[in-house]
N, C-alpha and C positions, 0 to 999 in steps of 0.2 A: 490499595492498588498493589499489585503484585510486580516485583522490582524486575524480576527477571523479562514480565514480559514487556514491564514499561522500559526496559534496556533494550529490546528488540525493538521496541516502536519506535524508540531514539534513531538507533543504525539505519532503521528502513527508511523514514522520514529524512533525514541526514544526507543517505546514498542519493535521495528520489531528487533532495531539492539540486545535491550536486549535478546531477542531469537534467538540470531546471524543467522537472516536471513541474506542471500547471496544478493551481488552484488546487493543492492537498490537503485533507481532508480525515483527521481522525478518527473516528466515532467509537465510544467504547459500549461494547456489549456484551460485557460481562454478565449482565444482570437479566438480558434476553435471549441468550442464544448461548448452547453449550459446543457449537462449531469453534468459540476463538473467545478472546478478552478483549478482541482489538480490529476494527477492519480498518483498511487506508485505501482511501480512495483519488485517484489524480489523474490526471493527461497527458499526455503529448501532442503536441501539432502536427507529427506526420509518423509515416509508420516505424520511420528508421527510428526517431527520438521513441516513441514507444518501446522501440525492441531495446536499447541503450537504455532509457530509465530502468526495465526488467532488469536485465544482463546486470546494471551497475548495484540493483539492490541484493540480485542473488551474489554475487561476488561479495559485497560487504557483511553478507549475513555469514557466508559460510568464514569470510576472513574471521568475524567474530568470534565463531565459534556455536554457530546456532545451524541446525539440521534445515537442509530446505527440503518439506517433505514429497508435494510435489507441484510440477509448474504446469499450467497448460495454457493454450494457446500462444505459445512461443513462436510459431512459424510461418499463425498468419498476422500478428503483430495489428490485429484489432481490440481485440481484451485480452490481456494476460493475464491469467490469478498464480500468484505464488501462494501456496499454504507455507508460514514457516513454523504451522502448531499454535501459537499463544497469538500470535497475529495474521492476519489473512490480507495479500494485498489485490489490489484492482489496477492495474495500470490501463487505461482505455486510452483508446484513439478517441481526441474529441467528438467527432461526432457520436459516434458509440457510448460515450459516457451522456450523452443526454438523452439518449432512445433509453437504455436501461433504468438511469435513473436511482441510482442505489438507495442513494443519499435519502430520498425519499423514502422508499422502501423499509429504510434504515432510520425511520425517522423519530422512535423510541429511545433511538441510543444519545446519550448526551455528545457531543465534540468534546474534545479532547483539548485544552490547547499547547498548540505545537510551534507558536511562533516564535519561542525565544530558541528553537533548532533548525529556523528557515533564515538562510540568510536573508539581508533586506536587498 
């Protein structure tokens, strides 16, 4: 596992849960996909908490000291993807994360686990 990017997945995770993002979701892909090492995938219940989970992971990645390379769908706060390079985030609006369906999609990659970085 490569420390630098599993230190990113820490931060991101970490940022996500402080903005009680929903039902996060590691999955590494290192091993199928030359995009990332790492996607996360998670929710929010409304649009505002979507745009605040994003806002609150870009803010702690760059506090870190990790490049955010780029954000999109920031403004209509249905999917947001952050690339920050070694990890890739998903922030969805609930309903939006089950029409896409990542998880599935993604269903080669092993999870990750990330519960001793989610509060209970």
């Amino acid at each position: 596992m490569n420390n630098t990017s599993e230190a990113l997945l820490k931060t991101v995770v970490k940022a996500a849960d402080d903005k009680r993002a929903e039902d996060i979701l590691a999955l590494d892909v290192q091993s199928i996909s030359l995009l990332a090492d790492y996607f996360v995938v998670m929710h929010g219940n409304n649009e505002k908490q979507v745009g605040a989970i994003a806002e609150g992971i870009i803010e702690e990645a760059e506090k870190a000291g990790y490049e955010v390379k780029h954000v999109e769908g920031r403004n209509a706060s249905q999917w947001v993807l952050i690339d920050l390079g070694d990890v890739v985030v998903h922030v969805f609006y609930y309903s939006e994360r089950s029409f896409y369906n990542l998880e599935k999609l993604w269903s080669d990659a092993p999870l990750v686990d990330i519960s001793g970085w989610i509060a209970e």
